[in-house]
C-alpha positions in Angstrom: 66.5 -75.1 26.6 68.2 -72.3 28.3 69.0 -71.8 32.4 67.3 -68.6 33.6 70.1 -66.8 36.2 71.2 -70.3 37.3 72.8 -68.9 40.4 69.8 -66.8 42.5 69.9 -66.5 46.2 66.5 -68.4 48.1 63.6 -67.8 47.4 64.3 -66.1 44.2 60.9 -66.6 42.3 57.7 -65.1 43.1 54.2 -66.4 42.3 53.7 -64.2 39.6 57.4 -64.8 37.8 56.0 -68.0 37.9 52.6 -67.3 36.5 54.3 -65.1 34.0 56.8 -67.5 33.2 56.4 -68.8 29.2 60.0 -68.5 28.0 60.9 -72.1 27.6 63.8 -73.3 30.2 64.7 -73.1 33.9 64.0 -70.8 36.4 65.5 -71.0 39.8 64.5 -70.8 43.4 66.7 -72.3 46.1 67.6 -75.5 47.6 68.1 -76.6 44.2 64.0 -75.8 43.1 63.5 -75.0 40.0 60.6 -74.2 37.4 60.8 -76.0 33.9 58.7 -74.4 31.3 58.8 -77.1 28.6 58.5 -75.7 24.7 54.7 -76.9 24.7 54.4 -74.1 27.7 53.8 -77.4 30.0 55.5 -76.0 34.0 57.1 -78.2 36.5 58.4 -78.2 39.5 62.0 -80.0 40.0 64.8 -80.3 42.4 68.4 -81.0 41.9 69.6 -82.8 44.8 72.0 -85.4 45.8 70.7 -88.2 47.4 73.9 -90.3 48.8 76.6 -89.0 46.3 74.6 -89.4 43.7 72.8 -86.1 41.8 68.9 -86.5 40.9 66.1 -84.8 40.0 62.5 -84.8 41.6 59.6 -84.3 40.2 57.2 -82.1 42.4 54.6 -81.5 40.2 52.7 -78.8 38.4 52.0 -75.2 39.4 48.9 -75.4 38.6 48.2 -77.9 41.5 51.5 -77.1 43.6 52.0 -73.9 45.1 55.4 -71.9 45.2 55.3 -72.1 48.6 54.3 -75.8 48.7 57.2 -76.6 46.1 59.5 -74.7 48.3 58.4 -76.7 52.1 59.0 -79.8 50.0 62.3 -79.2 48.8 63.6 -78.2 51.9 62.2 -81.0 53.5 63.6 -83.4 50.5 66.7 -81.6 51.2 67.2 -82.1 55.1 66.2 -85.9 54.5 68.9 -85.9 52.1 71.5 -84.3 54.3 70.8 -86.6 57.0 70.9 -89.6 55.2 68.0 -90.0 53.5 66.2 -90.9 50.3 63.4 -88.3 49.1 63.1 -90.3 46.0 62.2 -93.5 48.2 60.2 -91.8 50.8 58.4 -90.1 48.0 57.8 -93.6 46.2 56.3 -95.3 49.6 53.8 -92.5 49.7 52.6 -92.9 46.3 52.5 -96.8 47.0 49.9 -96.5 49.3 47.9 -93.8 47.9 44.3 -94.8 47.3 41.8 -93.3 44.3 39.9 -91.9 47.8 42.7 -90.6 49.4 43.4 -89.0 46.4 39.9 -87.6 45.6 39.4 -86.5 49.1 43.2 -84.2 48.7 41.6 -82.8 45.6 38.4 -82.5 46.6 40.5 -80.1 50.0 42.2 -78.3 47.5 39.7 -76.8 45.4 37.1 -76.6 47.6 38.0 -72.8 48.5 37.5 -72.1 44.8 34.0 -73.7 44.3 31.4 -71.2 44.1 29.5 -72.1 47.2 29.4 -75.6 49.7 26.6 -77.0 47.8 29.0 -77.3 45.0 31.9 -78.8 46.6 29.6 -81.4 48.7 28.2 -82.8 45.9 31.8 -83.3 44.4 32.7 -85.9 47.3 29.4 -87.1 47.7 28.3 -88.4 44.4 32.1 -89.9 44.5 31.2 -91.5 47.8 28.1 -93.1 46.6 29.3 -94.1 42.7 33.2 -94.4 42.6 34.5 -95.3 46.5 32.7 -98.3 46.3 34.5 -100.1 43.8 37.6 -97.5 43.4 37.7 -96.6 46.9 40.6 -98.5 48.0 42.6 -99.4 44.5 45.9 -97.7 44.6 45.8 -94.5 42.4 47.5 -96.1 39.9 46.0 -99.2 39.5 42.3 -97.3 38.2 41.5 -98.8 34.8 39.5 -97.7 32.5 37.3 -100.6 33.1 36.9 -99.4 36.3 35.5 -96.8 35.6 33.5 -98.1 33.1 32.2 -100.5 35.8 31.0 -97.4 37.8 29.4 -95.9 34.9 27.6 -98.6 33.4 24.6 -98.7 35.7 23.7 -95.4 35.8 24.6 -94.0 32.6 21.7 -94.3 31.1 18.8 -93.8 33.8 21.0 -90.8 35.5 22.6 -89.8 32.5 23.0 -86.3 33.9 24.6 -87.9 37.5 26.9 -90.0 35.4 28.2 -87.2 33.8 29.2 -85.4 36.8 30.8 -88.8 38.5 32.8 -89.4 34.9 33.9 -85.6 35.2 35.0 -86.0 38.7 36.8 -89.0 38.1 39.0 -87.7 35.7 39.5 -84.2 38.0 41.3 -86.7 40.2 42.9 -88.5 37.3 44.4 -85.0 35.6 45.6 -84.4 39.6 47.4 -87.6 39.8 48.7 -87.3 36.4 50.1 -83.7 37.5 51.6 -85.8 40.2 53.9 -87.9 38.0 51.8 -90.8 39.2 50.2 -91.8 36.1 50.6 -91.4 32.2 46.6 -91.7 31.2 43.1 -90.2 32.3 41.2 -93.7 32.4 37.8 -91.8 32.8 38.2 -90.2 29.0 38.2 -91.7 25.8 35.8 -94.4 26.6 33.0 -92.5 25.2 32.3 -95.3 22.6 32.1 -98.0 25.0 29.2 -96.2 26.5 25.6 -96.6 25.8 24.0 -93.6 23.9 22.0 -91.1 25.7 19.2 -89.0 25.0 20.4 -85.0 24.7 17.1 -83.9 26.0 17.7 -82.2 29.4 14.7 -82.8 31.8 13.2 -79.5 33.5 12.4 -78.6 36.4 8.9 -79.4 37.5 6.7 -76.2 37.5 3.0 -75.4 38.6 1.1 -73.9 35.7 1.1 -70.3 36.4 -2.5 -70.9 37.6 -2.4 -72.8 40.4 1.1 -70.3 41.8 -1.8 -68.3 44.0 -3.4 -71.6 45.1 0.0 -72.8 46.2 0.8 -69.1 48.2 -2.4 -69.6 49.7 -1.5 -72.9 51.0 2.0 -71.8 52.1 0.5 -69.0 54.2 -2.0 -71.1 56.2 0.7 -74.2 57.0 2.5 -74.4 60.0 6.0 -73.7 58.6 8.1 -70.8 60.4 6.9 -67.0 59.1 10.5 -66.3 58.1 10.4 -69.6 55.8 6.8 -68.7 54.5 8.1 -65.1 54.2 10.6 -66.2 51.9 9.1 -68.0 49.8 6.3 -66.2 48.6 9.1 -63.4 47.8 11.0 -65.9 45.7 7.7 -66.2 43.8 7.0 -62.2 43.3 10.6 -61.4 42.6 10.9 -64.8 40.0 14.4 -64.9 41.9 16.3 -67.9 42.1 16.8 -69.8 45.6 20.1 -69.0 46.6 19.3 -65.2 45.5 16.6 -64.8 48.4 17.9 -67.3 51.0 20.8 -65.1 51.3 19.4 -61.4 50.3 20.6 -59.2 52.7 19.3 -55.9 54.0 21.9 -54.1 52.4 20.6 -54.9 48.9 17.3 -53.7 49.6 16.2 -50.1 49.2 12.4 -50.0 50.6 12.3 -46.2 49.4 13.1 -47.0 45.6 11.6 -50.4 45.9 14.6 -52.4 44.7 16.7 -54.7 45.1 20.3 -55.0 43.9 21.7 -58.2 44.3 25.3 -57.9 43.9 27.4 -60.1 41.0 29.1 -62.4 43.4 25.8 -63.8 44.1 24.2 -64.2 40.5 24.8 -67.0 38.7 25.6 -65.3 36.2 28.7 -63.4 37.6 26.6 -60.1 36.9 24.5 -57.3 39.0 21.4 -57.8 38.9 18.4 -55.1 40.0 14.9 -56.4 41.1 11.6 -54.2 40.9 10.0 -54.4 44.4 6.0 -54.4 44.1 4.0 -53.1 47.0 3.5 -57.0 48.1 7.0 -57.8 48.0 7.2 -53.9 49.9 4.8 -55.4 52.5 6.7 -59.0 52.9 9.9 -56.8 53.8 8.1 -55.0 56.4 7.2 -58.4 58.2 10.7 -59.5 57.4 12.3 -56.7 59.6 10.5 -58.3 63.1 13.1 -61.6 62.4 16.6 -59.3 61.5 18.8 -60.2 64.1 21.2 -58.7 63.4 23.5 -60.3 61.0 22.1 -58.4 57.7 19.8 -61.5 56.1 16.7 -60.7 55.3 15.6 -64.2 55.7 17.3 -65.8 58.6 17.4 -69.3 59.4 17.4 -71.1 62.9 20.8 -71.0 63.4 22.0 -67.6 64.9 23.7 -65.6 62.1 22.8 -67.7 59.2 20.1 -67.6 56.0 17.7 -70.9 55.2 19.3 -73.7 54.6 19.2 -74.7 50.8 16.6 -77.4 51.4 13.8 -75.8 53.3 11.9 -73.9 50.8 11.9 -77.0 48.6 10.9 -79.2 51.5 8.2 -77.0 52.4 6.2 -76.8 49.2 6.5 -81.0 48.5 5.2 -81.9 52.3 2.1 -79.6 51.5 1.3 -81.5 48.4 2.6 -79.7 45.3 5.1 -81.5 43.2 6.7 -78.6 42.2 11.0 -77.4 42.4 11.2 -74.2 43.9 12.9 -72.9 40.6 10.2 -74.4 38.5 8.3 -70.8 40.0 10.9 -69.0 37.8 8.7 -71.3 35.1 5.1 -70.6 36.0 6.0 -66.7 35.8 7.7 -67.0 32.4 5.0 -68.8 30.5 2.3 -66.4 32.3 4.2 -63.6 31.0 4.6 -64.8 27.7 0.8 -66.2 28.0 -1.1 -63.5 29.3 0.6 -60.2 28.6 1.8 -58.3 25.9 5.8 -57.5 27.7 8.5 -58.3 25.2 10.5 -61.3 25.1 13.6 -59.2 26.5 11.7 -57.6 29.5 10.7 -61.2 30.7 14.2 -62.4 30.3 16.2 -59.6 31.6 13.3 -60.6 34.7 14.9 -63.8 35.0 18.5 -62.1 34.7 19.0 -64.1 31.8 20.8 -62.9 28.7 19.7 -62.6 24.9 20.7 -61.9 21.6 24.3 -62.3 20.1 27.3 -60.6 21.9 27.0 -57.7 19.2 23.7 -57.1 20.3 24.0 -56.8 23.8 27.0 -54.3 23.0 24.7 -51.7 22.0 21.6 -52.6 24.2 23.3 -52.3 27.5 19.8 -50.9 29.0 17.9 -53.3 32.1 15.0 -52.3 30.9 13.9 -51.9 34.8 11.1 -49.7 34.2 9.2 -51.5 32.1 10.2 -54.9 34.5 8.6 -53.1 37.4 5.7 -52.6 35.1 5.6 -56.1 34.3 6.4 -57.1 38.4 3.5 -55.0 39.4 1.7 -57.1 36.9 2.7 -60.5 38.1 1.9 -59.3 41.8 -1.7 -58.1 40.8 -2.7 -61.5 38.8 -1.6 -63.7 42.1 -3.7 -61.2 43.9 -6.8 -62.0 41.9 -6.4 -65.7 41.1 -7.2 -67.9 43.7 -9.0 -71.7 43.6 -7.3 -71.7 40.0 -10.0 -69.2 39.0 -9.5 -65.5 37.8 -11.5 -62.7 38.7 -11.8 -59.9 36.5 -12.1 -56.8 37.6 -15.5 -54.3 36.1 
């Protein structure tokens, strides 16, 4: 393993030498930091120092959890401990002696929450782990998590919330891998226990979904409750526009262009990472217009109570169960795709591309690179019209 220009004045690395860095062997900083790229491409952060007379090495992790600049603050600080008499290998010992499984989870959960993809995401990462693991993790030092610990936290839901289970297991080893990056622990306790587990069934349960019938019923309903106009507003344009939650909750007015009748929800907001254009009927046309009496102001087209912020995630789901219908707001998504594929002749891709999902093969979607928007506002206009006629789960047919 070669040394990499063993003598470079502070602060010699930058974070994309490091990223960059594959070439196994040593490449130095200051303070006595350096990054060791191991033949297996495997980084680490480690300090020379002497501690008391005596030359060491410390461990400060990975830079794939350890920043440049956080592997730089902690070998100065090692290094000032050390000059004034200190031990940095001790010190660093004692910390990780009283370093609980939550402690740790709740460091990891900090640190990645700015990369999560939204705050529903990283709640639910601490919050299953404070319901399932804290209780009997919780307070066992990080290194003292067995696998039958884990096992113990698994056991009684594995099999009646198989898909909750899976999420806890998965966080539990997120922390694991971080503590292993830490030089805390050889092994990942939550895998390779997949045969001590119970077998569960594959099947993925949906979401529950009025038949596409009883949608107008349900509209009807939502208009004449009590619930605030922006919230009834919102929901009835979820149903028109077959748009997920999230994607109307937080629509602003600068996606929408009343003239063209579209809206152009923008990639970071799509689930899947891509732009994705919305025919506007004349209904959803009209629920805009009421819409603009509630803008104040911050650009949503459906704002919540709070000044400056959309509906929170729960109130369109809230609304539709305390009026009776056991129904998931995404299950409308559903009603309108088995309708389509029910009671009209639109092909399989224009319904899909409705519900900005993708089909055929990678090869096939290299050459047919069209949105086939006309034909969805076609097919919009359609969906619109039929909720216009059915109501009291009966249609009326026109003469």
């Amino acid at each position: 393993m070669t040394a990499h220009l063993t003598r470079r004045p502070e602060k010699a690395l930058t974070t994309q030498a490091v990223k960059n860095a594959t070439t196994p062997g040593k490449y130095f900083d200051g303070h006595g930091l350096y990054l060791r790229v191991d033949p297996n491409g495997s980084k680490f952060w480690v300090q020379r120092i002497v501690i008391r007379g005596k030359r060491c090495e410390i461990g400060l992790g990975s830079p794939a959890l350890v920043t440049l600049a956080e592997a730089r603050a902690s070998a100065l600080d090692n290094r000032k401990l050390a000059r004034a008499g200190g031990d940095p290998l001790r010190a660093k010992h004692e910390a990780q002696a009283v370093l609980t499984f939550e402690e740790a989870s709740r460091k990891v959960h900090e640190m990645h929450k700015p990369t999560w993809r939204n705050e529903k995401h990283a709640a639910q990462f601490i919050a299953t782990l404070e319901t399932y693991a804290f209780p009997r993790l919780g307070k066992l030092k990080v290194q003292e998590v067995s696998t039958a610990d884990v096992l113990a936290v698994l056991m009684p839901i594995w099999t009646e919330k198989a898909e909750t289970a899976r999420r806890v297991r998965q966080r539990i080893g997120m922390v694991m891998k971080w503590a292993i990056a830490q030089g805390w622990r050889q092994d990942n306790p939550a895998e390779n226990i997949s045969q001590a587990l119970p077998k569960t069934s594959k099947v993925k349960e949906h979401r529950k979904a009025l038949s596409y019938a009883e949608v107008a019923d349900c509209m009807e309903t939502v208009k004449a409750s009590g619930a605030g106009q922006s919230t009834k507003l919102a929901l009835e344009f979820l149903v028109l526009c077959a748009a997920r939650s999230g994607e109307v909750r937080e629509a602003r007015w600068a996606e929408i262009d009343m003239k063209a009748k579209v809206w152009e929800i923008p990639a970071d907001r799509m689930k899947m990472k891509r732009p994705h254009r919305v025919p506007l009927s004349l209904r959803a046309i009209a629920l805009l217009k009421e819409a603009e009496a509630f803008n104040d102001g911050a650009g949503f087209v459906f704002p919540g109570n709070k000044a400056g912020r959309p509906l929170s995630d729960m109130t369109l789901s809230k609304l539709v169960k305390e009026l009776g219908f056991n129904v998931d707001v995404h299950g409308f998504r559903t009603s309108f795709r088995t309708w389509a594929q029910e009671r009209t002749n639109f092909p399989r891709e224009v319904a899909e591309a409705a519900l900005a999902h993708l089909t055929g093969d990678a090869a096939e979607r290299a050459y047919a690179r069209s949105d086939v928007f006309e034909k969805r506002r076609k097919m919009m206009d359609a969906w619109s019209a039929f909720l216009a006629e059915t109501h009291g789960n009966v249609v009326r047919l026109n003469a």
